[in-house]
C-alpha atoms as a printed R data frame, in Angstrom:
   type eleno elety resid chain resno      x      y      z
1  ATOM     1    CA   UNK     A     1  0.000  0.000  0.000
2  ATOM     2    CA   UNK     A     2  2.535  2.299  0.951
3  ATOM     3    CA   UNK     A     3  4.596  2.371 -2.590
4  ATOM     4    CA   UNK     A     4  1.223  3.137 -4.245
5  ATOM     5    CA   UNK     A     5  0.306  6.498 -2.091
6  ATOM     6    CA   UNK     A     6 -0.313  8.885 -4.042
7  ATOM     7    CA   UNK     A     7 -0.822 12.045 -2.011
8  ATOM     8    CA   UNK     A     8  1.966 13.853 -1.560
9  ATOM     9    CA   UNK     A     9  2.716 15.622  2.191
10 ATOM    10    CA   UNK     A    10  1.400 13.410  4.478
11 ATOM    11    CA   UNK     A    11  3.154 13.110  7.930
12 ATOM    12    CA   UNK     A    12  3.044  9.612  9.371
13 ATOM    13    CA   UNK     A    13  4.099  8.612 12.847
14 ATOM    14    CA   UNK     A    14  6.600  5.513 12.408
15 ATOM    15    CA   UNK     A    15  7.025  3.900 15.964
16 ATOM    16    CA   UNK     A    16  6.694  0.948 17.959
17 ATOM    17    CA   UNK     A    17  3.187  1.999 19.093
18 ATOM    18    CA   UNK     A    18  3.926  1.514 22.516
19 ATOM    19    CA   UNK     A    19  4.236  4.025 25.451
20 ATOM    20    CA   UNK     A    20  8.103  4.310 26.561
21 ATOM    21    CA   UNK     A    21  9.473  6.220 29.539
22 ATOM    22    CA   UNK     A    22 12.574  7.754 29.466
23 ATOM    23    CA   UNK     A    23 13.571  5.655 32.066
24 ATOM    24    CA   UNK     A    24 12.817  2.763 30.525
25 ATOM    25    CA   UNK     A    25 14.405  3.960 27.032
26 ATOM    26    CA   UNK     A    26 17.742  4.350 29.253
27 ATOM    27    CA   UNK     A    27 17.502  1.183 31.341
28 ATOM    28    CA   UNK     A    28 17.049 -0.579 27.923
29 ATOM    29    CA   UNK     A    29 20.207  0.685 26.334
30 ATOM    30    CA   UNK     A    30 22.101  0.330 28.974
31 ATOM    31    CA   UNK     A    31 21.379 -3.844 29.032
32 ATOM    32    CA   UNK     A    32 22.158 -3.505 25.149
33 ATOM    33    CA   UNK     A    33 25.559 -1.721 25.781
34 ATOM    34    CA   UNK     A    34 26.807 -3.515 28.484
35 ATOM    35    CA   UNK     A    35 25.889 -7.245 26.790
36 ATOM    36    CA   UNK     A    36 28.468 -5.459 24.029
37 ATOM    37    CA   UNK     A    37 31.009 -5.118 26.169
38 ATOM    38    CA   UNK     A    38 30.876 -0.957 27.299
39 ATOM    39    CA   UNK     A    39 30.124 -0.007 30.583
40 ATOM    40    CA   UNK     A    40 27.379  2.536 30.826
41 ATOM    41    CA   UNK     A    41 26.288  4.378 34.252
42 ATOM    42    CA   UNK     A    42 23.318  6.266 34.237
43 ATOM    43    CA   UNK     A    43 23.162  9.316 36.189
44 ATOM    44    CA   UNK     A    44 19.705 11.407 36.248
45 ATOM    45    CA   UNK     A    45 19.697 14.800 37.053
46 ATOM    46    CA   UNK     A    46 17.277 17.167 38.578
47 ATOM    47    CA   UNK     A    47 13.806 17.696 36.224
48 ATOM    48    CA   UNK     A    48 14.047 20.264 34.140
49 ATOM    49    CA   UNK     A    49 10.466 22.641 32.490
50 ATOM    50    CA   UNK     A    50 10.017 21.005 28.952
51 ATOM    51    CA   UNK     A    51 12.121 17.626 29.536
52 ATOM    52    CA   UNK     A    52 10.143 15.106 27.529
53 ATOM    53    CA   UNK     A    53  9.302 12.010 30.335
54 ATOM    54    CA   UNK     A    54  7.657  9.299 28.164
55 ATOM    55    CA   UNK     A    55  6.988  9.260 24.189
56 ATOM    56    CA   UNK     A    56  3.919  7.593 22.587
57 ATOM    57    CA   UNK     A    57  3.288  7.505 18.976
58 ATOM    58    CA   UNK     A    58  0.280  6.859 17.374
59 ATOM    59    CA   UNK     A    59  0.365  5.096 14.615
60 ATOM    60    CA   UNK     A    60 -2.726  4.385 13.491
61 ATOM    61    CA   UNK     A    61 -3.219  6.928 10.448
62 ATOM    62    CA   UNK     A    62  0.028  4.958  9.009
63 ATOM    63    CA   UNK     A    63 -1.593  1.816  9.331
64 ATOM    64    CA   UNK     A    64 -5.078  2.952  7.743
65 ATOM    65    CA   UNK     A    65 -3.625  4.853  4.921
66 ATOM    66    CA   UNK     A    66 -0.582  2.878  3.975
67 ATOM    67    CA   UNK     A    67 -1.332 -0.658  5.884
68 ATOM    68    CA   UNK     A    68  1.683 -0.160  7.803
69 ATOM    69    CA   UNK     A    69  2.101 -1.602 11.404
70 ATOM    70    CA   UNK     A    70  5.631 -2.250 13.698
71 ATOM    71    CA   UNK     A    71  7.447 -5.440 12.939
72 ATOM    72    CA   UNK     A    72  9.832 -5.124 16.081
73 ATOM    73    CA   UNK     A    73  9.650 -4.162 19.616
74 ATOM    74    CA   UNK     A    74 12.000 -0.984 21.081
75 ATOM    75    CA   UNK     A    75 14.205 -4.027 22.235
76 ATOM    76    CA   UNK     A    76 14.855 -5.943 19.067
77 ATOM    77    CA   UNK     A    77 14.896 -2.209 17.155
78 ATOM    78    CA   UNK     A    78 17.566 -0.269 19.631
79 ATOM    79    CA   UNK     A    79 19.518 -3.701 19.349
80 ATOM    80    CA   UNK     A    80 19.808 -3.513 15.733
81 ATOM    81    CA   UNK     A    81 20.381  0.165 15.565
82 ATOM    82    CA   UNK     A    82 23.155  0.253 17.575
83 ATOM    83    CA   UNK     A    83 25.209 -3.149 16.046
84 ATOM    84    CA   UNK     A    84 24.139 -1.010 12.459
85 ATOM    85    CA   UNK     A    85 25.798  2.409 13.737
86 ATOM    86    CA   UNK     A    86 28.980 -0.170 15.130
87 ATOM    87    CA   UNK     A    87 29.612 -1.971 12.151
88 ATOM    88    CA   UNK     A    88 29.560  1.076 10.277
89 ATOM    89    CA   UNK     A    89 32.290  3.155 12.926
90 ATOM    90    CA   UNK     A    90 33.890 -0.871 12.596
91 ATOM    91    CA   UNK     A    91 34.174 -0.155  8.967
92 ATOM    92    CA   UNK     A    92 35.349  3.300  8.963
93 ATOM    93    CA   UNK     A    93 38.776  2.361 10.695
């Protein structure tokens, strides 16, 4: 469906779907990381006006215009985001 849109300047929310907390965001990376090898510690500071504390997405008006829906959790799509952005500093030196 979506290679056959055809109107032009649509926005479309692409995202798991599912709520996330900062927190959690953090706490996930950091299990990623350190199963790779790096040490990460996590410090938080003090809350700040305008800090963003969770992130939803709604993704429905990509799904009902262009049949698209999430094939991975966060989990499975911060996993493979970070071993792409490794492989590629890997390559670079």
């Amino acid at each position: 469906k979506a290679s056959t849109y055809q109107n032009g300047g649509e926005i479309f929310q692409i995202a798991s779907g599912n709520e996330l907390t900062i927190e959690d965001l953090t706490k996930e990376l950091k299990i990623i990381f350190e199963k790779l090898g790096y040490k990460m510690k996590i410090k938080f500071g003090d809350k700040r006006m305008g800090d963003v504390l969770r992130n939803f997405s709604d993704t429905r008006k990509a799904n009902n215009y262009l049949g698209w829906q999430p094939k991975n959790d966060i989990n499975k799509g911060l996993k493979e985001t970070i071993n792409s952005f490794l492989s590629l500093i890997d390559n670079v030196k």
